[in-house]
N, CA, C and O atoms as CSV, one atom per row, in Angstrom:
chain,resi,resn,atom,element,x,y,z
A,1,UNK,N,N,80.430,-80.436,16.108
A,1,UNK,CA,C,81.296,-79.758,15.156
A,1,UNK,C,C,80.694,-79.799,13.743
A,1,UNK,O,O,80.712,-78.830,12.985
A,2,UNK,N,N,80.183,-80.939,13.461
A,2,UNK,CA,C,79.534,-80.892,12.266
A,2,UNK,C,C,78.474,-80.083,11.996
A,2,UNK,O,O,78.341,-79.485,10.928
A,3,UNK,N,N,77.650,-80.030,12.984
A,3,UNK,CA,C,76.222,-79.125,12.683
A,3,UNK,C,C,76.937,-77.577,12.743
A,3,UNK,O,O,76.052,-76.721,12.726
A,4,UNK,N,N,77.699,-77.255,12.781
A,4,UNK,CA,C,78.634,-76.016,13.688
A,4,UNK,C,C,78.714,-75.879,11.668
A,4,UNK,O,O,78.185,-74.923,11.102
A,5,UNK,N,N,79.519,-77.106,10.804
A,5,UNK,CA,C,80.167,-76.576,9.693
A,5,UNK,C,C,78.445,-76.530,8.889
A,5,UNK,O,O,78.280,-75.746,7.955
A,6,UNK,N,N,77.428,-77.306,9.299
A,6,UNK,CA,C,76.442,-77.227,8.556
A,6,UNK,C,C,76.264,-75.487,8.862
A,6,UNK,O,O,76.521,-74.849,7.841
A,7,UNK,N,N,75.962,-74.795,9.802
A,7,UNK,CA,C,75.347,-73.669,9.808
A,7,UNK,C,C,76.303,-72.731,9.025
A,7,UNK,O,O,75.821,-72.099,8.085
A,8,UNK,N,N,77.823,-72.562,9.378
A,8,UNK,CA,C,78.174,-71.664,8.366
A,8,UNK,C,C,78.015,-72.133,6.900
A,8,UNK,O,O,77.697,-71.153,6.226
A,9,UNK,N,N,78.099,-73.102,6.244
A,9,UNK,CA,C,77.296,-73.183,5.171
A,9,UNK,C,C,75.803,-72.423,5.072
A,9,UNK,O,O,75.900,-71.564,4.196
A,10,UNK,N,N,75.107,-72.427,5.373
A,10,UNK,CA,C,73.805,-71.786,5.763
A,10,UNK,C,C,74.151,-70.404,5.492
A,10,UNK,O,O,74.061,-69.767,4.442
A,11,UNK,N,N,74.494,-70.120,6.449
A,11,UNK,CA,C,75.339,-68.549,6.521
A,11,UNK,C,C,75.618,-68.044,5.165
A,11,UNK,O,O,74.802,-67.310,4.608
A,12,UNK,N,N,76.832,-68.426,4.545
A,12,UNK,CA,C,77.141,-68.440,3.325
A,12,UNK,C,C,75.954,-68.506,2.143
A,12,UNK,O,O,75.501,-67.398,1.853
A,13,UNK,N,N,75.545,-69.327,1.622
A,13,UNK,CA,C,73.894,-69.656,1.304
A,13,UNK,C,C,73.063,-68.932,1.019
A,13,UNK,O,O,72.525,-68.829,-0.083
A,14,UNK,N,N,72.671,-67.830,2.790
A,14,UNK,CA,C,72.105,-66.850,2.997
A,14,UNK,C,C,72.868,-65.812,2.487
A,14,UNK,O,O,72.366,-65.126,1.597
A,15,UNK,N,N,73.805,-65.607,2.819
A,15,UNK,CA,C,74.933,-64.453,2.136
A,15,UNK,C,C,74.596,-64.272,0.356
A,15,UNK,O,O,74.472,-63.228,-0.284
A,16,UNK,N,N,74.526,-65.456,-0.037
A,16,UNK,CA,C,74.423,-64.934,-1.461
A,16,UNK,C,C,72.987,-64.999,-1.935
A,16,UNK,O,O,72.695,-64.266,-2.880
A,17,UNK,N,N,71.978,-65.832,-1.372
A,17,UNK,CA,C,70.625,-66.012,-2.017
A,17,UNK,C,C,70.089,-65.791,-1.005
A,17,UNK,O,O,70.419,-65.400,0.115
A,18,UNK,N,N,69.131,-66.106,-1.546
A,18,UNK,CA,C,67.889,-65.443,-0.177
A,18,UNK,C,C,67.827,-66.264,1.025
A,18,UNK,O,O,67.893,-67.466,0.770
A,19,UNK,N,N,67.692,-65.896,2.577
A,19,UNK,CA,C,67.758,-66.691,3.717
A,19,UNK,C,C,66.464,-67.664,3.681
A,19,UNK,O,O,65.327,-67.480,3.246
A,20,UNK,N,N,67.114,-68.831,4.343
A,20,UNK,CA,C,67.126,-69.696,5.031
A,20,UNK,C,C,66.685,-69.943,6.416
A,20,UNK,O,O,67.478,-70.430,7.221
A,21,UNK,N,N,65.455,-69.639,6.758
A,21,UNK,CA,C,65.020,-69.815,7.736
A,21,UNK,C,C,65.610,-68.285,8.693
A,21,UNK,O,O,64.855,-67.364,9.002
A,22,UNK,N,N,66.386,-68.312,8.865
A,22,UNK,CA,C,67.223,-67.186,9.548
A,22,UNK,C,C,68.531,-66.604,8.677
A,22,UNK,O,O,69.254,-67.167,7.856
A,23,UNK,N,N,68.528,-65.376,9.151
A,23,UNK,CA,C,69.685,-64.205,8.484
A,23,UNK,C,C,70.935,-65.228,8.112
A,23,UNK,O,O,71.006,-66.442,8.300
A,24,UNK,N,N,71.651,-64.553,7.669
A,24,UNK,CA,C,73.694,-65.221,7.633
A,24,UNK,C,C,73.901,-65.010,8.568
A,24,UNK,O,O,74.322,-65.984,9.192
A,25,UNK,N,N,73.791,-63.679,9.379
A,25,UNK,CA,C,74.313,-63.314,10.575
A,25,UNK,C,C,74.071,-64.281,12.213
A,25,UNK,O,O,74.813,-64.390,13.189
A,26,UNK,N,N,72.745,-64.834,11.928
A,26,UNK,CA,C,72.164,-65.651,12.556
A,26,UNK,C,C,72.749,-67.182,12.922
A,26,UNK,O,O,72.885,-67.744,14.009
A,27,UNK,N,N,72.997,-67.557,11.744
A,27,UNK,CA,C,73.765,-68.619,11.115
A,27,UNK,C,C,75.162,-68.869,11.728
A,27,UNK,O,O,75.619,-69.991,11.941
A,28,UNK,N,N,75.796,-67.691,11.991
A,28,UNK,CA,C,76.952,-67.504,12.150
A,28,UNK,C,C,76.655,-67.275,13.615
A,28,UNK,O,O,77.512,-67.925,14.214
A,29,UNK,N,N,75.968,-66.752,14.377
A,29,UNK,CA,C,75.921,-66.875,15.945
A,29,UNK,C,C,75.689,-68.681,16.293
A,29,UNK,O,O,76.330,-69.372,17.085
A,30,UNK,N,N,74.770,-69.009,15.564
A,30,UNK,CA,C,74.741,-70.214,15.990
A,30,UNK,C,C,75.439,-71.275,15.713
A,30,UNK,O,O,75.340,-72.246,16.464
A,31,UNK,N,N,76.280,-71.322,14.596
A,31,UNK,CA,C,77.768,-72.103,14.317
A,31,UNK,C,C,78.591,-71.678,15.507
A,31,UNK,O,O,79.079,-72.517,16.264
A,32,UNK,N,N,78.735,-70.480,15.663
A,32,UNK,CA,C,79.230,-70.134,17.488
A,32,UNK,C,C,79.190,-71.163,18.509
A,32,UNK,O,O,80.033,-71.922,18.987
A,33,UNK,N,N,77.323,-70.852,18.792
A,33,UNK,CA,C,77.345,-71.619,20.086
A,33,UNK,C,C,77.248,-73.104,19.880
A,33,UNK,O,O,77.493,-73.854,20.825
A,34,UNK,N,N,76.970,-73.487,18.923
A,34,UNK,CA,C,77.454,-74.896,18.633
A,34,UNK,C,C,78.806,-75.329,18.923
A,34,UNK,O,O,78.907,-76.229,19.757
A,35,UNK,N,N,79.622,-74.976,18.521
A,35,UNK,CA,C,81.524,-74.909,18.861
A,35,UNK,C,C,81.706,-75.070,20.246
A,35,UNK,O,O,82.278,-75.988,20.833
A,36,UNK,N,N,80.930,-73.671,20.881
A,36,UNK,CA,C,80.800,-73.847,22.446
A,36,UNK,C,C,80.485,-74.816,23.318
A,36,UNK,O,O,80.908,-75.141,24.428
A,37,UNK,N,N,79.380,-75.342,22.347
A,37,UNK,CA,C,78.896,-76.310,23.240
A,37,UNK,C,C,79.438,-77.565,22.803
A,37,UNK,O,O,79.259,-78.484,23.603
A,38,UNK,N,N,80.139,-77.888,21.601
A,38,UNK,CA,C,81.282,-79.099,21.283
A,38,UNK,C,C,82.207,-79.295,22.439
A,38,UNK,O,O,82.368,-80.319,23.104
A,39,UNK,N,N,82.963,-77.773,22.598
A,39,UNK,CA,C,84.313,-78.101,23.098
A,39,UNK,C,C,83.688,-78.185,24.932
A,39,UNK,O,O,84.333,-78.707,25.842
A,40,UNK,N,N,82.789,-77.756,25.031
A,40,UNK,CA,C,82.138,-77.967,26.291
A,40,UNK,C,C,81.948,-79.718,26.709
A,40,UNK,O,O,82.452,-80.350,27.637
A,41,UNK,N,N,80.965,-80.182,25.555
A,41,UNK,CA,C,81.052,-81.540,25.779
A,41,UNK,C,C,82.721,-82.474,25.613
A,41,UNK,O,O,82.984,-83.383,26.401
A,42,UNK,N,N,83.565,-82.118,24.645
A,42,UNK,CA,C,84.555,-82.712,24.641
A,42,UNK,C,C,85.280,-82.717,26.350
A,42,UNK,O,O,85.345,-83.765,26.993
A,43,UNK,N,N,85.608,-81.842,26.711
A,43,UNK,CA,C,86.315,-81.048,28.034
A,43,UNK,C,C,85.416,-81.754,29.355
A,43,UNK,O,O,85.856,-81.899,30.496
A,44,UNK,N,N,84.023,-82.151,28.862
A,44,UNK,CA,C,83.499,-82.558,30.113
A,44,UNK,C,C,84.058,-84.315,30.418
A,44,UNK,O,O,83.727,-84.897,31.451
């Protein structure tokens, strides 16, 4: 969950200054599958 809030920070970041390794949009898929794969491990 944490690395999940690190990337939309990133995202954001990228949104206003120049990217970060990868797009905002990017950022924001992978705060995604991070979540996914939280509530995946929680549930297991």
């Amino acid at each position: 969950m944490y690395g999940s809030g690190l990337a939309v920070l990133m995202a954001a970041e990228g949104w206003i200054g120049p990217d970060i390794w990868l797009a905002a949009t990017q950022w924001l898929l992978v705060s995604l599958v991070l979540v996914a794969f939280a509530i995946y491990l929680k549930l297991s």
